[in-house]
C-alpha positions in Angstrom: 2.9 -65.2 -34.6 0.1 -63.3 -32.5 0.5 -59.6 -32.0 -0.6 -58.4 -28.7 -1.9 -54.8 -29.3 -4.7 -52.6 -26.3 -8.5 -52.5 -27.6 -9.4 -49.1 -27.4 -12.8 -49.1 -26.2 -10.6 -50.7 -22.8 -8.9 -47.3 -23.1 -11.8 -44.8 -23.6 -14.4 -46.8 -21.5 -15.1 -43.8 -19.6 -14.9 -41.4 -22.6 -17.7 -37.8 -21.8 -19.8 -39.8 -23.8 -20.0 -42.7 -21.5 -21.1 -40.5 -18.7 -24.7 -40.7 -17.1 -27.4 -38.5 -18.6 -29.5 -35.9 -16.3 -32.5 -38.2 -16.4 -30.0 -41.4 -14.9 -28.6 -39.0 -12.2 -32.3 -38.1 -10.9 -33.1 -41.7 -10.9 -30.4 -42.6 -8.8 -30.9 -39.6 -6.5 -34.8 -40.5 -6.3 -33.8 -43.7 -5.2 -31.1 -42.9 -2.8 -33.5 -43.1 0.5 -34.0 -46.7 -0.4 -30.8 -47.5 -1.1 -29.7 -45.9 2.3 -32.5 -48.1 3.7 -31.3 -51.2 2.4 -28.0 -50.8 3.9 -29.3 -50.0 7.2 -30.8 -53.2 6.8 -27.9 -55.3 6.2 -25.6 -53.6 8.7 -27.9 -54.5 11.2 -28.4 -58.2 9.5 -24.3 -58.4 9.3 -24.3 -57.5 13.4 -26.0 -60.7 14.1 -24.2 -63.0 11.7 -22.0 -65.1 14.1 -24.0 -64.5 17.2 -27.7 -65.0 18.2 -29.7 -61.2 18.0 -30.3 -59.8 21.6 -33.6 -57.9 22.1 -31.8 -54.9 20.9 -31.1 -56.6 17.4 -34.0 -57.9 17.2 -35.7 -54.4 17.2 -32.7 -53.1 14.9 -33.8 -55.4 12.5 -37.7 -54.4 12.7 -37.2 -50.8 12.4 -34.2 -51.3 9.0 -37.3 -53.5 7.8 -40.6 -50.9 8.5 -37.6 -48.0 7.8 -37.0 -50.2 3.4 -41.0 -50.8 3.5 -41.0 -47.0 4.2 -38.7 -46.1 1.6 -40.2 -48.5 -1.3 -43.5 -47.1 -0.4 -42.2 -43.6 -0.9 -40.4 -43.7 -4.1 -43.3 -45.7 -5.5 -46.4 -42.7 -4.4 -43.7 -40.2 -5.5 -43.7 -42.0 -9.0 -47.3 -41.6 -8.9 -47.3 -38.4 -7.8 -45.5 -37.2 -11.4 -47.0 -39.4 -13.2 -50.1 -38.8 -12.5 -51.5 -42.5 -11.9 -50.4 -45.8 -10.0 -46.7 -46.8 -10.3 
C-alpha cells in the first residue's frame, strides 16, 4: 500500500529564504528598459499577425526595433560604466 503524504519543500517553496537578494533585485531593475523594449516590440509584431503591416506598422516595428537596439546598447555601456572596462 502507497501512502500519499505533501513534500514539504512544495509547501515552503517561497519560504523568506527563497526570496531574491538586493543584488538580483538591481539586476532586474537595471534591465527593466529592455525588457519594456522587448515588449513594445512584440505588441507591435502581435498587431500584424493576421493581417499584412500598413505603413504605420511598418514604422511601429522600426522604431520597437532602433527603441531594443537602444536599450541593449544602454544597459551594456552602463555595465561598462561600473565596471570600469567593456561589458
Amino acid at each position: 500500500m502507497n501512502h500519499i503524504v505533501t513534500v514539504q519543500d512544495a509547501v515552503t517553496a517561497f519560504a523568506d529564504f527563497m526570496e531574491p537578494t538586493g543584488a538580483e533585485l538591481a539586476a532586474i531593475d537595471a534591465e527593466m528598459p529592455v525588457i519594456r523594449a522587448e515588449m513594445d516590440l512584440l505588441d507591435a509584431q502581435i498587431i500584424v499577425i493576421d493581417r499584412t503591416p500598413c505603413e504605420l506598422d511598418e514604422r511601429r516595428i522600426r522604431r520597437a526595433r532602433r527603441k531594443v537596439l537602444a536599450a541593449h546598447r544602454d544597459l551594456r555601456n552602463g555595465a561598462a560604466d561600473q565596471t570600469g572596462g567593456v561589458a
